[in-house]
N, CA, C and O atoms as a Maestro MAE file, in Angstrom:
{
 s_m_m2io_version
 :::
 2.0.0
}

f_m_ct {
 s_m_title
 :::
 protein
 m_atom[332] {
  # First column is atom index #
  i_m_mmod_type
  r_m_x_coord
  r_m_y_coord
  r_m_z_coord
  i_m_residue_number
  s_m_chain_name
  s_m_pdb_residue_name
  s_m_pdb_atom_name
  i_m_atomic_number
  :::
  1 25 15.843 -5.617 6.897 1 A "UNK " " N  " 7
  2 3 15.028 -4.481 6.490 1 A "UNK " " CA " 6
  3 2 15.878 -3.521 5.659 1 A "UNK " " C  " 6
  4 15 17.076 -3.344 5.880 1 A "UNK " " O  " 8
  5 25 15.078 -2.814 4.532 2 A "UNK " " N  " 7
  6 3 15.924 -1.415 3.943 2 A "UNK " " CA " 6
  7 2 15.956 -1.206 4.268 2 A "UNK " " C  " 6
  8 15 15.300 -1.324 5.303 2 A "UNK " " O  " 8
  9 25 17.282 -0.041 3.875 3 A "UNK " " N  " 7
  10 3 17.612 1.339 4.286 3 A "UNK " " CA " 6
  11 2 16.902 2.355 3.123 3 A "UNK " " C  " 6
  12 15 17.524 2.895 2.209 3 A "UNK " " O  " 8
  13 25 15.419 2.485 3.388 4 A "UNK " " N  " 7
  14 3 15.185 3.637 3.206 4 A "UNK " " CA " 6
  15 2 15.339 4.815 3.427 4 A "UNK " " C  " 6
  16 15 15.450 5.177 4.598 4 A "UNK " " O  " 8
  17 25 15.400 5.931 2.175 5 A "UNK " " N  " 7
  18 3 14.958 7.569 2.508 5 A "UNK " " CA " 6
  19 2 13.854 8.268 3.552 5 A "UNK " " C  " 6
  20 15 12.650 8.173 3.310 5 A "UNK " " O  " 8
  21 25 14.252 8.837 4.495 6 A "UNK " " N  " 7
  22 3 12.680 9.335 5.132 6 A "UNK " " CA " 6
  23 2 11.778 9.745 3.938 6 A "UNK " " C  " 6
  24 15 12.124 9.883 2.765 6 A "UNK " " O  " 8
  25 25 10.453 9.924 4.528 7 A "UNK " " N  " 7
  26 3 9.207 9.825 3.199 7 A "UNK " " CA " 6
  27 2 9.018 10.994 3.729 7 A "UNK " " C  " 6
  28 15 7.838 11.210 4.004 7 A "UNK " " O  " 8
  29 25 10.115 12.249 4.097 8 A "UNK " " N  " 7
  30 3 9.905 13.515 4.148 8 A "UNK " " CA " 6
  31 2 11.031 13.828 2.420 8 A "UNK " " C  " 6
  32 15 11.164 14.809 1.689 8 A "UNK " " O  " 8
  33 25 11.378 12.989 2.412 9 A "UNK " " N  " 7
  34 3 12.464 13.877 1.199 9 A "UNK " " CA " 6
  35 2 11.814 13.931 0.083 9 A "UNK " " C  " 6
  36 15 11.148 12.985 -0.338 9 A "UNK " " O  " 8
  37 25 11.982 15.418 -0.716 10 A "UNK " " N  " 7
  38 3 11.166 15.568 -1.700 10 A "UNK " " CA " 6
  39 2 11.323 14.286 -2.617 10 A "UNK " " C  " 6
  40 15 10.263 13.939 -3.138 10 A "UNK " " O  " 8
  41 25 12.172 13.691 -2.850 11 A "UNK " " N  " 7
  42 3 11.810 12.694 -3.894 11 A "UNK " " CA " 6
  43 2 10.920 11.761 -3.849 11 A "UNK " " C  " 6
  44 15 10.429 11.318 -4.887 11 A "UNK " " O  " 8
  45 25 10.603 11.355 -2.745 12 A "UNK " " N  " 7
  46 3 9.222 11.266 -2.297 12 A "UNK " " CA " 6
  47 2 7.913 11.270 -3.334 12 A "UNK " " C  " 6
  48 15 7.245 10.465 -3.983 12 A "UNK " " O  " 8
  49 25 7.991 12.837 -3.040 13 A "UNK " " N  " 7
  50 3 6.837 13.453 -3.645 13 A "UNK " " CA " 6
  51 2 7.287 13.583 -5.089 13 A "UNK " " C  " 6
  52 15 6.210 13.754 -5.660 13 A "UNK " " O  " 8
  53 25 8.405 13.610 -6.201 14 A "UNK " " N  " 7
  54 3 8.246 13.529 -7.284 14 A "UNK " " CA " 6
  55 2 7.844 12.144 -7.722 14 A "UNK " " C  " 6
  56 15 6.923 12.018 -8.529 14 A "UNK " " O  " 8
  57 25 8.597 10.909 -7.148 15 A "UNK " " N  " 7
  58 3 8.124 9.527 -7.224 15 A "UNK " " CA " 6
  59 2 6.855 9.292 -7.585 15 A "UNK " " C  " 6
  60 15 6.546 8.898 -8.709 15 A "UNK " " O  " 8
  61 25 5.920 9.552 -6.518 16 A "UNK " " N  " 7
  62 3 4.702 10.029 -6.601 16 A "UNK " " CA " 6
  63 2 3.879 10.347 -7.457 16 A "UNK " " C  " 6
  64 15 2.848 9.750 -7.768 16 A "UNK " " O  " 8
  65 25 4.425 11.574 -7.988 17 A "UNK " " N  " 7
  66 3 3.881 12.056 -9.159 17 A "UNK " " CA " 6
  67 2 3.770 11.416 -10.353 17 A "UNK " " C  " 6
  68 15 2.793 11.396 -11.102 17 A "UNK " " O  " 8
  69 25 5.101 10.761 -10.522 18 A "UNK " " N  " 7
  70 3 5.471 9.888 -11.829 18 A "UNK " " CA " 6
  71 2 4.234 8.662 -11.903 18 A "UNK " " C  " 6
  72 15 3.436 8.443 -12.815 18 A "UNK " " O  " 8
  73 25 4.397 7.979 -10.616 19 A "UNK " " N  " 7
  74 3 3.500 7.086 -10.355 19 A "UNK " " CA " 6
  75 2 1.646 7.634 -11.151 19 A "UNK " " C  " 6
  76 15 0.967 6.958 -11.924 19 A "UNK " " O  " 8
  77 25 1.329 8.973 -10.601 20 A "UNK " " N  " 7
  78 3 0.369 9.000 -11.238 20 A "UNK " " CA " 6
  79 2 -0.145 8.776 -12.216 20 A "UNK " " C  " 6
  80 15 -1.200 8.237 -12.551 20 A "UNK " " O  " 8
  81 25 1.245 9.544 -13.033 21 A "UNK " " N  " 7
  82 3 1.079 9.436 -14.884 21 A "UNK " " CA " 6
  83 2 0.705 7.586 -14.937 21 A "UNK " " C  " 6
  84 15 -0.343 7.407 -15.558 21 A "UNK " " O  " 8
  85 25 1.138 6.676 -14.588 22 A "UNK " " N  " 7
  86 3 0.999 5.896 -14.864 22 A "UNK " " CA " 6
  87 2 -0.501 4.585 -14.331 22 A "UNK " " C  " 6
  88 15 -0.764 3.406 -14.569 22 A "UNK " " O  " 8
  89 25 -0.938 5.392 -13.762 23 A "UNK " " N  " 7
  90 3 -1.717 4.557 -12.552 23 A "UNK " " CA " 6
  91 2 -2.741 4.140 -13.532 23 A "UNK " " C  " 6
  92 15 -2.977 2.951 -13.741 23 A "UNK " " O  " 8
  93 25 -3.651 5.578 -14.431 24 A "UNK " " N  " 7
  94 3 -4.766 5.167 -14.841 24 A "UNK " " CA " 6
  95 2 -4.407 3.664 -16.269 24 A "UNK " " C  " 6
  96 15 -4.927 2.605 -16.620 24 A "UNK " " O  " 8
  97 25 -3.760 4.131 -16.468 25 A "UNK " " N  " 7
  98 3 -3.166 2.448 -17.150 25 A "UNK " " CA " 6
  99 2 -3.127 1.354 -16.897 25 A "UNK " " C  " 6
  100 15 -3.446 0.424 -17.638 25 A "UNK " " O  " 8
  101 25 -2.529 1.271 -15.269 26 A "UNK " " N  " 7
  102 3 -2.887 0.534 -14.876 26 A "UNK " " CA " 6
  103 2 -4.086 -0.513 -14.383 26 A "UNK " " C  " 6
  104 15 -4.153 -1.736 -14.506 26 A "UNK " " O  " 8
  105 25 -5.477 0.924 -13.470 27 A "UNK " " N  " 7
  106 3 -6.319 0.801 -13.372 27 A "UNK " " CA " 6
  107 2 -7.499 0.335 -14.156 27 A "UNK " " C  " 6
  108 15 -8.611 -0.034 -13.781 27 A "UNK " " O  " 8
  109 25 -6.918 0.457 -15.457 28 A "UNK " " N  " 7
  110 3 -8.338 -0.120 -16.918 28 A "UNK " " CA " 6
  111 2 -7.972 -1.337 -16.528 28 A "UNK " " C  " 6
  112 15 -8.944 -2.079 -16.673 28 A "UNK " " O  " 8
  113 25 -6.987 -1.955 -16.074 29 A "UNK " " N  " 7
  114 3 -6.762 -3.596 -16.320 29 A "UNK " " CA " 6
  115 2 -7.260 -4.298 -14.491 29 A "UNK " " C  " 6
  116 15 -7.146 -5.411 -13.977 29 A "UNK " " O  " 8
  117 25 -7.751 -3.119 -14.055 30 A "UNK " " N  " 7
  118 3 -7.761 -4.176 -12.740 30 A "UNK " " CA " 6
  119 2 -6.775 -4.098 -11.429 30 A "UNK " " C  " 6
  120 15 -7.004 -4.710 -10.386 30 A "UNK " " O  " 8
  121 25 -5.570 -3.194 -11.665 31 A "UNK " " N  " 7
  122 3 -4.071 -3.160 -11.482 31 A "UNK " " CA " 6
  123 2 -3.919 -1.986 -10.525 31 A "UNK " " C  " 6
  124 15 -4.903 -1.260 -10.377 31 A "UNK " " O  " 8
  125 25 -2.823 -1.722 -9.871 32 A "UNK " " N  " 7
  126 3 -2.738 -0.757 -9.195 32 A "UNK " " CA " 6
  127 2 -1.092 -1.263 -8.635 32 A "UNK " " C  " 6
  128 15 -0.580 -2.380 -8.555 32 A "UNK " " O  " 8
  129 25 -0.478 0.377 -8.245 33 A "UNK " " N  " 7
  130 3 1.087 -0.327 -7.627 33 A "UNK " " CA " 6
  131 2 0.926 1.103 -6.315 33 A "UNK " " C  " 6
  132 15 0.219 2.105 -6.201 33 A "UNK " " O  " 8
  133 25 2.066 0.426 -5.494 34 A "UNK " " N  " 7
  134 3 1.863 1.620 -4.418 34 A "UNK " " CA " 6
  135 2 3.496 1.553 -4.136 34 A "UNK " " C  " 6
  136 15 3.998 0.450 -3.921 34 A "UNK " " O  " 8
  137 25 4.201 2.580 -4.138 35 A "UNK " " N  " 7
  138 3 4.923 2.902 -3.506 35 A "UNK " " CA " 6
  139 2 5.249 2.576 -1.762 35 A "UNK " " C  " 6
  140 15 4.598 3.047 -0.829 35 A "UNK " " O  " 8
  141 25 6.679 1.454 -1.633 36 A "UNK " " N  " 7
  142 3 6.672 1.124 -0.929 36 A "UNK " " CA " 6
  143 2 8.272 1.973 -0.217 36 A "UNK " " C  " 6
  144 15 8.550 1.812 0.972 36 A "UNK " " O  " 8
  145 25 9.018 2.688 -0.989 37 A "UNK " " N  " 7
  146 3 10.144 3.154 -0.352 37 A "UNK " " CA " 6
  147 2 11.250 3.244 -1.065 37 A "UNK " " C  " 6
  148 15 11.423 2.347 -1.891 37 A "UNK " " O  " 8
  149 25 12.179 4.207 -0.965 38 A "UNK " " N  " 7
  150 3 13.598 4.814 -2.029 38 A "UNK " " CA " 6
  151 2 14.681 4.103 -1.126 38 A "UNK " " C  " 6
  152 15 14.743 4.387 0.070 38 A "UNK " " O  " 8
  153 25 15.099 3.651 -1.404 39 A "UNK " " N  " 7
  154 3 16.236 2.852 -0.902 39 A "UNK " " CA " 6
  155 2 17.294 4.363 -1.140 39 A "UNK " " C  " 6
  156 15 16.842 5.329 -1.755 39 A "UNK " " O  " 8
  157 25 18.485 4.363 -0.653 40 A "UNK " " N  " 7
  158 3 19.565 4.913 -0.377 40 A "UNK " " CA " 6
  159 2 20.815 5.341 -1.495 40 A "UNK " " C  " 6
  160 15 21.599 6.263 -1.718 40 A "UNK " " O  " 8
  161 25 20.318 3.636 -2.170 41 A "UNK " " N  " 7
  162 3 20.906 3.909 -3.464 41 A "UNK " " CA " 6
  163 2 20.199 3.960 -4.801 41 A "UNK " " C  " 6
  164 15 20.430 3.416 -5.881 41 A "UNK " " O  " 8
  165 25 19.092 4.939 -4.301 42 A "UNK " " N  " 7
  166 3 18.462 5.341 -5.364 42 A "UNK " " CA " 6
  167 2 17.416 4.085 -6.193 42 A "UNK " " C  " 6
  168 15 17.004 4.319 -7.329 42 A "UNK " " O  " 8
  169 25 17.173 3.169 -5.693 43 A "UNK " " N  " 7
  170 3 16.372 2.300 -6.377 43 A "UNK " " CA " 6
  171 2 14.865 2.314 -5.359 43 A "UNK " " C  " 6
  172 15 14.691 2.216 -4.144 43 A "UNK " " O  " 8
  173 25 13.766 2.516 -6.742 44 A "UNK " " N  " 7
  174 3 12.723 2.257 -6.010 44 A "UNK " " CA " 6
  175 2 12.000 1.253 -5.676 44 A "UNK " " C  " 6
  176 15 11.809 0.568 -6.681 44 A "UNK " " O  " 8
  177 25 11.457 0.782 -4.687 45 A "UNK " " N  " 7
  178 3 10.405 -0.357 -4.268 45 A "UNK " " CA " 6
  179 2 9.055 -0.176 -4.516 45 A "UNK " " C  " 6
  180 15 8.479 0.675 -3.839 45 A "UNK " " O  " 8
  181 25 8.296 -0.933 -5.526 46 A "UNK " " N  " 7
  182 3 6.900 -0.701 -5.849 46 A "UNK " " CA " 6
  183 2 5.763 -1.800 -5.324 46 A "UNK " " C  " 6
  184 15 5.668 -2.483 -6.344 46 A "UNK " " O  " 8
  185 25 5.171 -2.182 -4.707 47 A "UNK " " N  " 7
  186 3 4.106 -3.204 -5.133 47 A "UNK " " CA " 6
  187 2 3.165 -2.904 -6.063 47 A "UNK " " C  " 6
  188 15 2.593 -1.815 -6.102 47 A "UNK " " O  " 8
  189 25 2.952 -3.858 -6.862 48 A "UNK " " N  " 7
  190 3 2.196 -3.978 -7.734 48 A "UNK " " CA " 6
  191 2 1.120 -4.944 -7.074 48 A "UNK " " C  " 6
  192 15 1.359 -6.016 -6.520 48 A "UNK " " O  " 8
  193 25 -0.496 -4.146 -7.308 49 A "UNK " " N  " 7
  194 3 -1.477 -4.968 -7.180 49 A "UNK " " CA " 6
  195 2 -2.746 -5.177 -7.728 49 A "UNK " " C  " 6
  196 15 -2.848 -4.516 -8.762 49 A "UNK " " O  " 8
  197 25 -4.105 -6.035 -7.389 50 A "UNK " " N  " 7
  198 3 -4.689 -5.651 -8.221 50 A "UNK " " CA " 6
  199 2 -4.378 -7.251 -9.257 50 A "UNK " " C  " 6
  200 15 -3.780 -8.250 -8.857 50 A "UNK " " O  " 8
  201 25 -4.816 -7.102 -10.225 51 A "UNK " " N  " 7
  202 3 -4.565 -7.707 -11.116 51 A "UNK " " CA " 6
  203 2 -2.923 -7.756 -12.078 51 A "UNK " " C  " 6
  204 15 -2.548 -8.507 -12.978 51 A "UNK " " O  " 8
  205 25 -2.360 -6.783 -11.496 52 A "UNK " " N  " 7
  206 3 -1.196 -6.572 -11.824 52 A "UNK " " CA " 6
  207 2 0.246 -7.446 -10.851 52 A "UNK " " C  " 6
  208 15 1.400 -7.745 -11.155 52 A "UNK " " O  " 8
  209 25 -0.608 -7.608 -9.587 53 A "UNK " " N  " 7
  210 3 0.340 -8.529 -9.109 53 A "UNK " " CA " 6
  211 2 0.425 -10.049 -9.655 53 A "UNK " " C  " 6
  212 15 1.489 -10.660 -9.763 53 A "UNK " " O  " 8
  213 25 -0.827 -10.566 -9.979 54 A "UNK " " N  " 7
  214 3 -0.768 -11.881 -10.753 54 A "UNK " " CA " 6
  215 2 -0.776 -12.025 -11.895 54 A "UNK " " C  " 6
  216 15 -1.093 -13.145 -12.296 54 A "UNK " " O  " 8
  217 25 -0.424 -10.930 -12.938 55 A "UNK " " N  " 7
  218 3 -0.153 -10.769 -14.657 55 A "UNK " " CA " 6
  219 2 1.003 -11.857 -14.526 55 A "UNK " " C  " 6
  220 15 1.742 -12.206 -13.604 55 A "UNK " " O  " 8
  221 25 0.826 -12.261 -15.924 56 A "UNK " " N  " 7
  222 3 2.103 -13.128 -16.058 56 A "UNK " " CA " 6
  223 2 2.829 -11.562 -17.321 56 A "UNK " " C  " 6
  224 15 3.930 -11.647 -17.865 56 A "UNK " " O  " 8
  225 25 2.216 -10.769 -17.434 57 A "UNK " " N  " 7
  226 3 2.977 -9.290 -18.078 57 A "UNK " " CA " 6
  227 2 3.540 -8.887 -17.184 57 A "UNK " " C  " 6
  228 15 4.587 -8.474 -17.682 57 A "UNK " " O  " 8
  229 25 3.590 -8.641 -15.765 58 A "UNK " " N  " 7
  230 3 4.109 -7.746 -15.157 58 A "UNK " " CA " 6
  231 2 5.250 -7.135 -15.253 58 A "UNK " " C  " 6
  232 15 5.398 -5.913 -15.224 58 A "UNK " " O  " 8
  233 25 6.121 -7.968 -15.375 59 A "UNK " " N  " 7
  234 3 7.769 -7.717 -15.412 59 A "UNK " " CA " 6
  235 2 7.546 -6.793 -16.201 59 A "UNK " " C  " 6
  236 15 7.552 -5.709 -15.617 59 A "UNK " " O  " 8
  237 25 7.249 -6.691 -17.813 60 A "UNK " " N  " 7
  238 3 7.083 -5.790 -18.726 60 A "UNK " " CA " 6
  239 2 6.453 -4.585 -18.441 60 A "UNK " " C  " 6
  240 15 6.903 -3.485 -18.762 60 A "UNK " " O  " 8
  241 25 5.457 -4.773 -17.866 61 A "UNK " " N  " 7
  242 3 4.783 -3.491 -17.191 61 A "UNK " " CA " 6
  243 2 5.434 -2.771 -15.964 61 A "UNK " " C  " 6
  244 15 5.613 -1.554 -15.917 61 A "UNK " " O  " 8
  245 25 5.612 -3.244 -15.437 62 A "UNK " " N  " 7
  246 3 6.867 -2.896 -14.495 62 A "UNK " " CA " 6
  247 2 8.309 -1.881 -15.184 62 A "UNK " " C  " 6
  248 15 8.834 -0.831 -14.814 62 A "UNK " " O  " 8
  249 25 8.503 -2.603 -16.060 63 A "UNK " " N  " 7
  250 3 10.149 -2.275 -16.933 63 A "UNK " " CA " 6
  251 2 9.610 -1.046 -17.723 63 A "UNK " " C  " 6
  252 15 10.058 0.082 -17.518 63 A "UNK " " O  " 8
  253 25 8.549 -1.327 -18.714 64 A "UNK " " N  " 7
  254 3 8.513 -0.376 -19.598 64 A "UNK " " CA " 6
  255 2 7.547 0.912 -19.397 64 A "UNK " " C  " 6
  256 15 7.560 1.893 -20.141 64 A "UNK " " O  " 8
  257 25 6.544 0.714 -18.049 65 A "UNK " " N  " 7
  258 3 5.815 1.234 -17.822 65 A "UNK " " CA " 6
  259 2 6.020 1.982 -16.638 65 A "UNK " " C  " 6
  260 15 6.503 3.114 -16.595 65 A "UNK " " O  " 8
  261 25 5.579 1.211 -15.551 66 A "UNK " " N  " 7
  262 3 6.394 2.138 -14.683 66 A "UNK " " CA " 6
  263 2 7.870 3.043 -14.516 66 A "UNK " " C  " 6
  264 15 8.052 4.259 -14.474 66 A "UNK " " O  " 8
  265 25 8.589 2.174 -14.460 67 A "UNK " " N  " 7
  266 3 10.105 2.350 -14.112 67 A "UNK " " CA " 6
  267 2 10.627 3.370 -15.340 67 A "UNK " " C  " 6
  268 15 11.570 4.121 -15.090 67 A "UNK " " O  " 8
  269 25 10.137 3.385 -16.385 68 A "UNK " " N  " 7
  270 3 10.254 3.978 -17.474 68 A "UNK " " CA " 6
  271 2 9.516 5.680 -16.975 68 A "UNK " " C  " 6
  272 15 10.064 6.740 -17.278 68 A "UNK " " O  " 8
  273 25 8.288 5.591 -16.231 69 A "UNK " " N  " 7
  274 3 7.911 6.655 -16.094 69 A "UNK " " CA " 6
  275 2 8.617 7.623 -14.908 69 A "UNK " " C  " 6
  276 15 8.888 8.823 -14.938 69 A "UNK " " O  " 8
  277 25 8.854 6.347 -13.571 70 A "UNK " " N  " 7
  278 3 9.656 7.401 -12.739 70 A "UNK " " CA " 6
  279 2 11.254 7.863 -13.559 70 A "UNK " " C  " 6
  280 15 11.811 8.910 -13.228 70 A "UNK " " O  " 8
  281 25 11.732 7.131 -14.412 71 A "UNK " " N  " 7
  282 3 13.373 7.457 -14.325 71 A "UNK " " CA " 6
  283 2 12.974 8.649 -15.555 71 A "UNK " " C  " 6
  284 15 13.930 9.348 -15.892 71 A "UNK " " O  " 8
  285 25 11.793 8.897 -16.167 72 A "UNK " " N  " 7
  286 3 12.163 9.953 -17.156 72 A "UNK " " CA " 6
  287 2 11.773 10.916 -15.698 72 A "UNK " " C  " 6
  288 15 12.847 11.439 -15.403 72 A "UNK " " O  " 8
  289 25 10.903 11.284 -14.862 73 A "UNK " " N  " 7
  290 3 10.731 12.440 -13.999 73 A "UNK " " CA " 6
  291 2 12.022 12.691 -13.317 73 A "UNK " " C  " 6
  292 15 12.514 13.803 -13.128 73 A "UNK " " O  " 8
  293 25 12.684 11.181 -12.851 74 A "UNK " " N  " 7
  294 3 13.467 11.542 -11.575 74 A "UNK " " CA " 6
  295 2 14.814 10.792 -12.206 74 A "UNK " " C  " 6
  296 15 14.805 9.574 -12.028 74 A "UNK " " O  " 8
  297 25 16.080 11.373 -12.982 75 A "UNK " " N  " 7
  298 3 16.663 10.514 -13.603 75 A "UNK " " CA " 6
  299 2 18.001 10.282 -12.694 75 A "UNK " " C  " 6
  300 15 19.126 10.037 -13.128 75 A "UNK " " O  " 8
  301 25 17.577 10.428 -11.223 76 A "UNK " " N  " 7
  302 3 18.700 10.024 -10.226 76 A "UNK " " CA " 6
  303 2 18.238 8.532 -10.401 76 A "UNK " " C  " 6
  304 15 19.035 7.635 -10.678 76 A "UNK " " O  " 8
  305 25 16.983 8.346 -10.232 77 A "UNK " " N  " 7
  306 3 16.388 6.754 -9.888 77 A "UNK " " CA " 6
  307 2 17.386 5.718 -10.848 77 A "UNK " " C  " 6
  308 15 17.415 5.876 -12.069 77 A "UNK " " O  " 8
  309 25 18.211 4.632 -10.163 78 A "UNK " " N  " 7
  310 3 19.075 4.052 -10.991 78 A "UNK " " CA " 6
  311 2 17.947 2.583 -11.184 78 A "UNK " " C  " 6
  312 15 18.269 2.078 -12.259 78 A "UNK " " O  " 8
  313 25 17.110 1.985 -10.724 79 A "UNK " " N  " 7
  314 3 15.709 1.081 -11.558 79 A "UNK " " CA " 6
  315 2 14.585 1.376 -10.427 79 A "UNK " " C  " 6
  316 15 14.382 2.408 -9.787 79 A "UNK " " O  " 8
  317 25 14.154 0.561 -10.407 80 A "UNK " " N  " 7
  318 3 12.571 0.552 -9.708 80 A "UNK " " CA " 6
  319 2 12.195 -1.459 -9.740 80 A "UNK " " C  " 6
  320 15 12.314 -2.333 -10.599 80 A "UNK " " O  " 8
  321 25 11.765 -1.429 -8.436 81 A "UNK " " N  " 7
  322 3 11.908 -3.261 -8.265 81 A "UNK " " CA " 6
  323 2 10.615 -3.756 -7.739 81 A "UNK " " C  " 6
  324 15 10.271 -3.135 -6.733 81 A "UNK " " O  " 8
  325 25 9.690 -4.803 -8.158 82 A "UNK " " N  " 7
  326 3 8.533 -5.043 -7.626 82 A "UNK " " CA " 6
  327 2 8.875 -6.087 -5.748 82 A "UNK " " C  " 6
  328 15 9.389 -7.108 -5.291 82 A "UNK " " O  " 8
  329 25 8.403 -5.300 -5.499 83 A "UNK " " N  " 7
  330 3 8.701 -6.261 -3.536 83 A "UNK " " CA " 6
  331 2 7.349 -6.930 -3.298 83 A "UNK " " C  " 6
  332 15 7.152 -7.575 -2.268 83 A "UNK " " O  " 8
  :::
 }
 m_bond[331] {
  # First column is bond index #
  i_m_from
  i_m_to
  i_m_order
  :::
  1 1 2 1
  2 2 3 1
  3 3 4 2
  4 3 5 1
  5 5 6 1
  6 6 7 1
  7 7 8 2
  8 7 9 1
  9 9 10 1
  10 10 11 1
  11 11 12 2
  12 11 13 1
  13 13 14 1
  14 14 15 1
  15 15 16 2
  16 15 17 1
  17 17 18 1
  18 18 19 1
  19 19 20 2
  20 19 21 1
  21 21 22 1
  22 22 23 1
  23 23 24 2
  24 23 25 1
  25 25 26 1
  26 26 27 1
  27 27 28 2
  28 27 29 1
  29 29 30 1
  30 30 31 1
  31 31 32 2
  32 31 33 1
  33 33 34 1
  34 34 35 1
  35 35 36 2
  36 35 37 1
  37 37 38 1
  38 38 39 1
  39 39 40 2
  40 39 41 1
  41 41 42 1
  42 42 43 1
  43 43 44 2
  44 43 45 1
  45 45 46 1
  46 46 47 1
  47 47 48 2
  48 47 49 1
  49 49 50 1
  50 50 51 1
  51 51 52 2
  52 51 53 1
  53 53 54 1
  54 54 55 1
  55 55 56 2
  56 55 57 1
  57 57 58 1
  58 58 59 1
  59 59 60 2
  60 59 61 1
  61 61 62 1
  62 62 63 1
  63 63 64 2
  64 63 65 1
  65 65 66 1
  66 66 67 1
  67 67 68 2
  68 67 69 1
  69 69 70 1
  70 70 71 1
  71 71 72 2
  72 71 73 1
  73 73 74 1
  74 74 75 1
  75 75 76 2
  76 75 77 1
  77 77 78 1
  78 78 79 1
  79 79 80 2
  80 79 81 1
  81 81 82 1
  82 82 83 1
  83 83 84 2
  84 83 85 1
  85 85 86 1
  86 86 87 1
  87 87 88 2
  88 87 89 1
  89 89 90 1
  90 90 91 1
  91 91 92 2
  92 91 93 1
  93 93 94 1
  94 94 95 1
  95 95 96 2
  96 95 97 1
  97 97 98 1
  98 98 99 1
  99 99 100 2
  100 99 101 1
  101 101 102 1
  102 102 103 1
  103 103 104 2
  104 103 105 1
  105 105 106 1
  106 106 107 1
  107 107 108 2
  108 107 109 1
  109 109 110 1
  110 110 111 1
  111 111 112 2
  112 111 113 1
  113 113 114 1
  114 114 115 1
  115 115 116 2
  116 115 117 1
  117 117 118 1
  118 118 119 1
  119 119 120 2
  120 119 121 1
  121 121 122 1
  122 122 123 1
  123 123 124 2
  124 123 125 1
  125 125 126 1
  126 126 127 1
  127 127 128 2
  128 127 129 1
  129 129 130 1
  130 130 131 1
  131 131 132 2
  132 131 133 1
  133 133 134 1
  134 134 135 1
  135 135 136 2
  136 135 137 1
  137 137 138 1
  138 138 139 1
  139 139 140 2
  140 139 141 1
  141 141 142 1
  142 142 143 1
  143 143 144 2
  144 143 145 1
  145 145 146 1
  146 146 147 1
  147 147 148 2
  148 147 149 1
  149 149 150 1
  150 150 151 1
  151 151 152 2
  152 151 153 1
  153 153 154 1
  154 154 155 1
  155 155 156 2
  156 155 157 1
  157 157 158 1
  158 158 159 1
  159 159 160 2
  160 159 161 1
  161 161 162 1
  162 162 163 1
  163 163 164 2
  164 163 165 1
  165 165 166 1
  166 166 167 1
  167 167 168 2
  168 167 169 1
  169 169 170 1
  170 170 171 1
  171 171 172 2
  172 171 173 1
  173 173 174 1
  174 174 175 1
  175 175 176 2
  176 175 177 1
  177 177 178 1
  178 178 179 1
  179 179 180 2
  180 179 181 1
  181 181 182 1
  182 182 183 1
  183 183 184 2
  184 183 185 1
  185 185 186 1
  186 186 187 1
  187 187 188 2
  188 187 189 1
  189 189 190 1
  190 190 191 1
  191 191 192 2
  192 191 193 1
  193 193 194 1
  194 194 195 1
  195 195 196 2
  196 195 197 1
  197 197 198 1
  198 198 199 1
  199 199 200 2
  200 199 201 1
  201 201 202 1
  202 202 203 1
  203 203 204 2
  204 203 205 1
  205 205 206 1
  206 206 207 1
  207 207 208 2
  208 207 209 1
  209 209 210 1
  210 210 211 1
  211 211 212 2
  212 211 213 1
  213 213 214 1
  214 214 215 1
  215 215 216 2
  216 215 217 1
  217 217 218 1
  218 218 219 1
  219 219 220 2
  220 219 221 1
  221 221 222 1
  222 222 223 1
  223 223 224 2
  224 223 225 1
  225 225 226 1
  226 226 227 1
  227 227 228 2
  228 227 229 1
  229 229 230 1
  230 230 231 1
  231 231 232 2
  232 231 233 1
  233 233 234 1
  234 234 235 1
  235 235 236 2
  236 235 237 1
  237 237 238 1
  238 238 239 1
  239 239 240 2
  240 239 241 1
  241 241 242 1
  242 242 243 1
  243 243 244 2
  244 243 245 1
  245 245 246 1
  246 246 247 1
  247 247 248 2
  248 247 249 1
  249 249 250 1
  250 250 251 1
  251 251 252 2
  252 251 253 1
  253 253 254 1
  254 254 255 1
  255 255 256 2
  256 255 257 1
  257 257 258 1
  258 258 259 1
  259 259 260 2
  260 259 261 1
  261 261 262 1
  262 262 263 1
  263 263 264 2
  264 263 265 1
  265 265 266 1
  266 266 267 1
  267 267 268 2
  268 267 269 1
  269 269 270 1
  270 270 271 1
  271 271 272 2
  272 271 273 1
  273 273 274 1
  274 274 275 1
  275 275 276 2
  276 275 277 1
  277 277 278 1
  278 278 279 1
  279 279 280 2
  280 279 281 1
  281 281 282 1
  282 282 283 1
  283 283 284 2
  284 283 285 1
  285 285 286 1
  286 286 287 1
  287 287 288 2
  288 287 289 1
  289 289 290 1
  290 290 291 1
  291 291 292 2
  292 291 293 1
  293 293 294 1
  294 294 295 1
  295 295 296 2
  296 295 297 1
  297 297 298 1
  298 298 299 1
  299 299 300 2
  300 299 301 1
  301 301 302 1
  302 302 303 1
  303 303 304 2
  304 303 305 1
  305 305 306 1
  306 306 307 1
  307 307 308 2
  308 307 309 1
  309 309 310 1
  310 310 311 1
  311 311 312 2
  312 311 313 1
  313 313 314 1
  314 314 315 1
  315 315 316 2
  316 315 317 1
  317 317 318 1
  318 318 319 1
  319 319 320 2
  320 319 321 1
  321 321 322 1
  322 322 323 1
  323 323 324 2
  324 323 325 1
  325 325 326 1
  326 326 327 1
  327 327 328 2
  328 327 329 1
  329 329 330 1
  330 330 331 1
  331 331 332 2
  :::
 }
}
């Protein structure tokens, strides 16, 4: 099992946020990701679902889309990883 951050620490809640910017993008295609936990060393865990878990795009959407959106909010985040 990770070593996650408690889901009391504000980064948390900026994660979050970032995630929003990106959701409705997701959502036109079918897609959706949920926040699954900040690991310790700063990398985030996402599922991707929806139609987004069985894209053969994902990786890309993942890289340029998501992960792109949390590290401009939160630029401690060193990547973001689909689990």
């Amino acid at each position: 099992m990770k070593d996650y951050l408690p889901k009391t620490d504000p980064l948390y809640d900026r994660v979050i946020s970032a995630l929003e910017t990106v959701r409705p993008y997701l959502q036109v295609d079918g897609g959706d990701c949920q926040l699954v936990g900040i690991t310790k060393d700063m990398v985030v865990d996402v599922k991707l679902l929806g139609a987004c878990g069985s894209c053969p795009m994902s990786t890309l959407t993942l890289r340029a889309g998501v992960e792109q959106a949390i590290k401009k909010a939160n630029p401690e985040i060193a990547r973001v990883e689909s689990v």
